[in-house]
C-alpha positions, 0 to 999 in steps of 0.5 A: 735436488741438485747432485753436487760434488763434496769437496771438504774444505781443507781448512776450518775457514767457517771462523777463522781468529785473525789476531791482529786485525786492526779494527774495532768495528762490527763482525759480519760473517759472509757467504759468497751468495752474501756478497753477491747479493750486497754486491748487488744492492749496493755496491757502486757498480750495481747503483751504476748499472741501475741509475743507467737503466732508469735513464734509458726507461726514462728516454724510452718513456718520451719517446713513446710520449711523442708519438702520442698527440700534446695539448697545450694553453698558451698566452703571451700578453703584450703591452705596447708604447712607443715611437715608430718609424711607419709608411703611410698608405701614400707612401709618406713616411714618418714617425707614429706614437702606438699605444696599445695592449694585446692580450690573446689565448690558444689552446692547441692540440698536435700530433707527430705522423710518424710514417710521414714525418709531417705534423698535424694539429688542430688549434682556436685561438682568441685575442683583444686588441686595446687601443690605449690613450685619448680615444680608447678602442678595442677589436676582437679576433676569433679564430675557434677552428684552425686545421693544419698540416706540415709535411716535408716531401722528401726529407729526413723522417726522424720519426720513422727511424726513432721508432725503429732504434728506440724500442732496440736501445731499450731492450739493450739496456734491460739486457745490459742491466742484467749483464752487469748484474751478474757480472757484478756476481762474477766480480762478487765472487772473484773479491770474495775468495780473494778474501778467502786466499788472503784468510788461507795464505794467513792460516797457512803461515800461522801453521807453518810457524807453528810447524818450523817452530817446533821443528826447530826446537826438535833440531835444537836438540838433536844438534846438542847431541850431535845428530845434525850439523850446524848448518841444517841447524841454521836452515832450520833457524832460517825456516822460523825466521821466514814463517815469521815475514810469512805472517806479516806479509800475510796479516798486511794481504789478509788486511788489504783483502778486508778493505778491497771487499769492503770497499767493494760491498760499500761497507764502513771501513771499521767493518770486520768480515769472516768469510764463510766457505761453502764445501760443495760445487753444484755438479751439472754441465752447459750445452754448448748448442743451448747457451749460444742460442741464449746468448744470441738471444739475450745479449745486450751485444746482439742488440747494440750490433743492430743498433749500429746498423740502423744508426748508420742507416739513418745516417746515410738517409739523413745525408741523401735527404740533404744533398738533393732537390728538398720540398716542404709544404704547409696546409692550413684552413680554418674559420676566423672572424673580428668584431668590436664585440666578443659575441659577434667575433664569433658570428658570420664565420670567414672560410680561411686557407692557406698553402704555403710550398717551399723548394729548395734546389742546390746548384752549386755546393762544391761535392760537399752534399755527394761527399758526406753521402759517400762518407756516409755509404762507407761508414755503412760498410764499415759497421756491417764489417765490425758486426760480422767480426763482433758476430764471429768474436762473440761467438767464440767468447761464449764457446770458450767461456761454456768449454772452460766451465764445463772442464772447470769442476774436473779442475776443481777436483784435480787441485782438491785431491793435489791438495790432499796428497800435498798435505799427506806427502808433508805430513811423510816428510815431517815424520821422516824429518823427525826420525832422521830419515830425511833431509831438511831439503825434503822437508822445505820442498814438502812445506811448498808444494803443500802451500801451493796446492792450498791456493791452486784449490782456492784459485779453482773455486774461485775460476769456476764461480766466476765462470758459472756467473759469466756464462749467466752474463751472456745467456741470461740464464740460470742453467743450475735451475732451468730458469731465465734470469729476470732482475726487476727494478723499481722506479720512483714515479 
């Protein structure tokens, strides 16, 4: 069992009336872990967060797809008549009616050699040639084995990079999709003790009138009988006055706060929330050393800096693969054979090669090739600056996101006990209000600094929660159970 902290809540906000609530739909009654779950389920962030992983799970999914060999069936049936403009082997020419149809199937298999960037496939082939019209023929073309390879000799192998940024893009978004997760509870909890201050402000100013009310018939009657003047008389009057505004203006927070978390969990808008407030914090601190390793660790940050280093690197090798002497070549062999007859297509198998080599040399381009590699070489090194600055920023988010939590609960306990000597340092004023042993003065500066100190508490709660989830956000732990944080998602496939 965790030890924690007992702070009693200053008021009963377990099930607090709000008369005046406009809304006549359900009432549900939330916790903060509530929220963050709803938070979590269905707020429009978490749907985002979640639709954005499934994409990169799906890209990754293809990726790996295409480094996995394809077999294909294909036919592209033709049918063909019309006039031509034709040569004649004696060199003549003139127009020749053609009148056939062609029908063919192919069946290939392919496979992308990633460490080379070539690709190498193994297909057969069959096809009929019809001579239509008054003498009808038809020829047969077998080709049941064909070997080939394509291969560039010093160009841009897109392969060999994918396979170095893809498994990175992935592995950022899984650690994305945790981040937002737990940043949607940081901004769960925030939302939901603006509620709570909106619900206490609201509570606070029905008690103060309550208070100003009495006191103002109390000072009613001392001024009968003379033992006030006039003017702390109206001040008095003046005090109700502004306790009334104060439950107006607090009942129009209160409602915009219902709308700002319904809005949020995603909820109808004639759904009616009570907040129901804990009154203990977990009492534990994080190791600085620990977190940052975490956080190096499982940072989607981490990943998307390396990312921009290889992305740049790619970039660059693209460009000089561009800007120089670029080679390709093509093997292909295989056996083929026509015949008048299927059968005898394939029969006496002919042996066919072919080498096809392409060159290109660029001779006269201006310095557009050598300036686009420069271009890129700098982009280069304005990448390596940015991670190493972003290195240095993370580094000091997560340090000062540990250290402000860790002195977050010593906070959390100054503004609770601020708030319970406020209360009593009021509760003296009113007593010596009522005895005539004060001033009004006394008794207004009393009423603030106790309203205050309400909402500092509630403020405190609200920083320490938001932390507790950031610091999740960064390391992908749980450092109240000693445990990593794991969100699972479920695909429909």
């Amino acid at each position: 069992m965790k030890k924690c902290l007992k702070i009693p809540i200053f008021l009963v906000l377990l099930v607090v009336s709000t008369a005046g609530y406009a809304g006549g739909g359900d009432t549900i009654h939330l916790t903060m872990s509530d929220v963050i779950r709803l938070a979590q389920e269905s707020s429009p962030q978490a749907v985002q967060a979640r639709n954005t992983f499934e994409s990169a799970w799906l890209s990754y999914r293809s990726f790996k797809a295409e480094m996995l060999p394809t077999l294909s069936l294909s036919s592209s049936p033709s049918l063909n008549r019309s006039t031509n403009y034709v040569t004649l082997p004696d060199g003549s020419e003139h127009y020749a009616r053609t009148n056939s149809m062609r029908n063919n199937l192919s069946l290939d298999l392919t496979q992308n050699v990633w460490f080379t960037g070539g690709t190498i496939s193994l297909s057969g082939s069959l096809s009929r040639l019809d001579q239509l019209g008054s003498n009808p023929s038809h020829t047969y073309f077998a080709q049941p084995l064909q070997l080939s390879f394509s291969q560039s000799l010093n160009g841009y192998n897109s392969y060999r990079w994918s396979r170095k940024t893809e498994p990175i893009e992935y592995r950022m978004a899984r650690k994305q999709y945790a981040e937002t997760m737990e940043l949607v509870a940081s901004q769960a909890a925030s939302v939901f003790f603006g509620l709570v201050s909106a619900q206490t402000d609201l509570e606070i100013a029905r008690l103060n009138y309550a208070a100003v009310d009495t006191l103002y018939t109390y000072g009613l009657g001392r001024y009968n009988i003379g033992t006030i003047t006039e003017n702390e008389l109206l001040q008095l009057e003046l005090n109700r006055l502004n306790g009334e505004t104060s439950i107006i203006n607090s009942q129009m927070s209160y409602d915009d706060a219902q709308d700002q978390l319904r809005n949020f969990l995603n909820l109808s808008s004639d759904t009616r929330i009570e907040v129901i407030t804990d009154d203990s914090i977990p009492h534990f601190s994080v190791p600085l050393e620990q977190a940052m390793e975490l956080a190096r660790k499982n940072s989607p940050d981490i990943e998307s800096m390396e990312l921009s280093r290889l992305n740049s690197e790619s970039n660059l090798a693209y460009y000089k693969s561009q800007a120089g002497f670029k080679a390709s070549v093509y093997l292909s062999l295989g056996l083929a054979q026509t015949a008048d007859e299927l059968p005898e297509s394939f029969r006496n198998l002919n042996d066919e090669q072919s080498v096809r080599v392409t060159v290109s040399i660029p001779i006269l381009d201006w310095g557009r090739a050598k300036g686009r590699v420069r271009i890129a070489q700098n982009n280069l090194q304005l990448t390596q600056l940015r991670i190493e600055q972003n290195e240095v920023n993370f580094e000091k988010t997560v340090t000062r996101t540990v250290a402000q939590f860790n002195l977050q609960e010593r906070q959390v306990d100054i503004a609770r006990r601020a708030m319970q000597t406020a209360q009593h340092r009021y509760e003296v004023a009113r007593h010596l209000y009522m005895n005539g042993n004060s001033t009004i003065l006394d008794l207004n500066t009393a009423i603030t600094s106790k309203d205050s100190a309400y909402r500092g508490y509630v403020s405190a709660l609200s920083r320490y929660w938001q932390l507790y989830y950031t610091i999740r956000s960064l390391t992908a732990y749980d450092f109240m159970n000693n445990e990593l944080i794991e969100q699972q998602i479920e695909y429909g496939y």
